[in-house]
N, C-alpha and C positions, 0 to 999 in steps of 0.2 A: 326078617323077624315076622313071624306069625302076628296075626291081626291080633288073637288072643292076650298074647303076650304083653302091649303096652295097654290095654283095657284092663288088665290084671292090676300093672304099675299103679291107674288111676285110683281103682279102688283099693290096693294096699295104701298107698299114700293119704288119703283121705282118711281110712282108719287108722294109721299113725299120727297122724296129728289128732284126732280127735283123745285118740288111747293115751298116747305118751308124747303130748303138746311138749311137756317140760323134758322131756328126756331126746327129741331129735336134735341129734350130732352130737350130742355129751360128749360121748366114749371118746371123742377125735376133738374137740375144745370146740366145736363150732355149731350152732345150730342152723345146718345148713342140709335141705334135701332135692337133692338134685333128681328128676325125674328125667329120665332121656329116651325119648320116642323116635319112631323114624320119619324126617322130613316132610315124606310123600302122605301121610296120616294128619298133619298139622290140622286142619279142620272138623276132623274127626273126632280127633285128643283134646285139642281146646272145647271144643263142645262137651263132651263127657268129662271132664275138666270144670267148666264151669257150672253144669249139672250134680252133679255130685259135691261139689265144695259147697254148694247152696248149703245141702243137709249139717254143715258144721255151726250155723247161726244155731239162736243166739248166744251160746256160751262162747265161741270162737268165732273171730273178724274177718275173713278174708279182705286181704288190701291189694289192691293189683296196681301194677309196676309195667308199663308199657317202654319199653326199652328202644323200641323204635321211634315213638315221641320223645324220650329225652335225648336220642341221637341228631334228631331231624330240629328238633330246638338251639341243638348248640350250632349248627352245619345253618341255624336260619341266622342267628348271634352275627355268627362271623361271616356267613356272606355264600354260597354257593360258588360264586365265581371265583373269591378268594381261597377258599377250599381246594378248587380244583385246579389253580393255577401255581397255587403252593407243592400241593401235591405233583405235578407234571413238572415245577423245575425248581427243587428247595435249594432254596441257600445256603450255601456252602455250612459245612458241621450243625446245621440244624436235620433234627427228626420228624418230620410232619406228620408221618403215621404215629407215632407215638406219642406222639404231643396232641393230636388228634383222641386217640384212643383213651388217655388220660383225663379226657374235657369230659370222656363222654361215660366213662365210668365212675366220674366224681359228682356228674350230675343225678347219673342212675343210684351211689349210692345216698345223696342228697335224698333222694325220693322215697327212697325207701325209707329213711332214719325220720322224715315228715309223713310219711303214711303210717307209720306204727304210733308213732306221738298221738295220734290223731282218734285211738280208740283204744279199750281196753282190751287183754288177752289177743293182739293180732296174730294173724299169719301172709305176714308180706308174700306176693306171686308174681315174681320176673315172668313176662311173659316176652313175646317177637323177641328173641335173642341175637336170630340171626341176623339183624342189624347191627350188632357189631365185628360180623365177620368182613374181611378177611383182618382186618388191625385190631383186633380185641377177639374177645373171648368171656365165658361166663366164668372162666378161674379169673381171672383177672375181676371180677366184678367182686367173686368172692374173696380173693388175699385183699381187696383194697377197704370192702369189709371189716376184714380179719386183723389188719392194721389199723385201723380207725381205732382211736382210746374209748369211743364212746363203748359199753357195754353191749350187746344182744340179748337180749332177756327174752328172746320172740322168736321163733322159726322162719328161716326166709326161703320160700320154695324157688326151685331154679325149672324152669320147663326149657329143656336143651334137645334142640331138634338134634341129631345123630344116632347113633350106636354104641352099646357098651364094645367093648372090647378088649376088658381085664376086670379082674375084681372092683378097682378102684380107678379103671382108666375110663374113659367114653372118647371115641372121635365126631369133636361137634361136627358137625354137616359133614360127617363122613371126609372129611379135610382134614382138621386141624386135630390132634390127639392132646388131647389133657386130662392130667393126673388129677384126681379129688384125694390130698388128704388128709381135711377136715370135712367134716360131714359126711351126712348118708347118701346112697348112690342106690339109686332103683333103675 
């Protein structure tokens, strides 16, 4: 993907939320915009990323959502050792990956539902996604979201290192392929 190309994403996405704050992911029930750049750019993106999001104060909050922090909180909860020794030999019909994945997407969406509380008109930003690869994923952050009874009244942006590769498909870290279909997909 041309360098062009997710510099483009930045500034479309900035001007959507600023244009049509109340309209990202309607059309799909969710207000959800997933921007998906390529890996090897990650420092680039995030910098023009947080340049740019500045210009949306102060009618619009950016809240940021560090996904690596709330991975690395639950993984301090339970223990490192315990983690990795679960993981190397589970007990019989338990899922450690998944029970894993679950802690850590319930805390990310905890944060996000306490960072939006926390100002008017936000726009929540998952950022370090890749911390929940390879047992999670940013769809999974979004259905558990998207399940949650509490309402979204607020855009929650999704910064997913990978590639498109469908309309509404992306493979995150060029790995894992997931479908987006609720929300907007840049």
């Amino acid at each position: 993907m041309p360098m062009f190309d997710w510099r483009w994403k930045v500034y479309e996405a900035v001007e959507r939320l600023r244009s049509r704050y109340d309209l990202i992911g309607r059309s799909t029930g969710a207000p959800f915009l997933a921007i998906v750049y390529p890996p090897e750019t990650e420092k680039a993106f995030n910098s023009e990323w947080h340049t740019l999001s500045l210009g949306l104060s102060p009618e619009l909050h950016v809240q940021d959502v560090d996904a690596l922090r709330c991975t690395c909180e639950i993984i301090d909860d339970i223990g490192l050792d315990n983690v990795t020794s679960v993981l190397a030999d589970p007990m019989p019909g338990s899922d450690p990956c998944s029970e894993l994945a679950a802690r850590w997407v319930l805390r990310i969406v905890d944060e996000v539902r306490k960072s939006a509380a926390s100002v008017e008109r936000p726009i929540v930003v998952l950022h370090q996604l890749a911390a929940l690869f390879p047992i999670a994923g940013p769809r999974d952050v979004m259905q558990s979201l998207w399940d949650d009874q509490q309402r979204l009244d607020y855009p929650v942006v999704f910064l997913v290192p990978g590639s498109l590769s469908g309309a509404r498909t992306y493979a995150f870290l060029g790995k894992r392929e997931e479908f987006m279909y609720r929300g907007d997909l840049l």
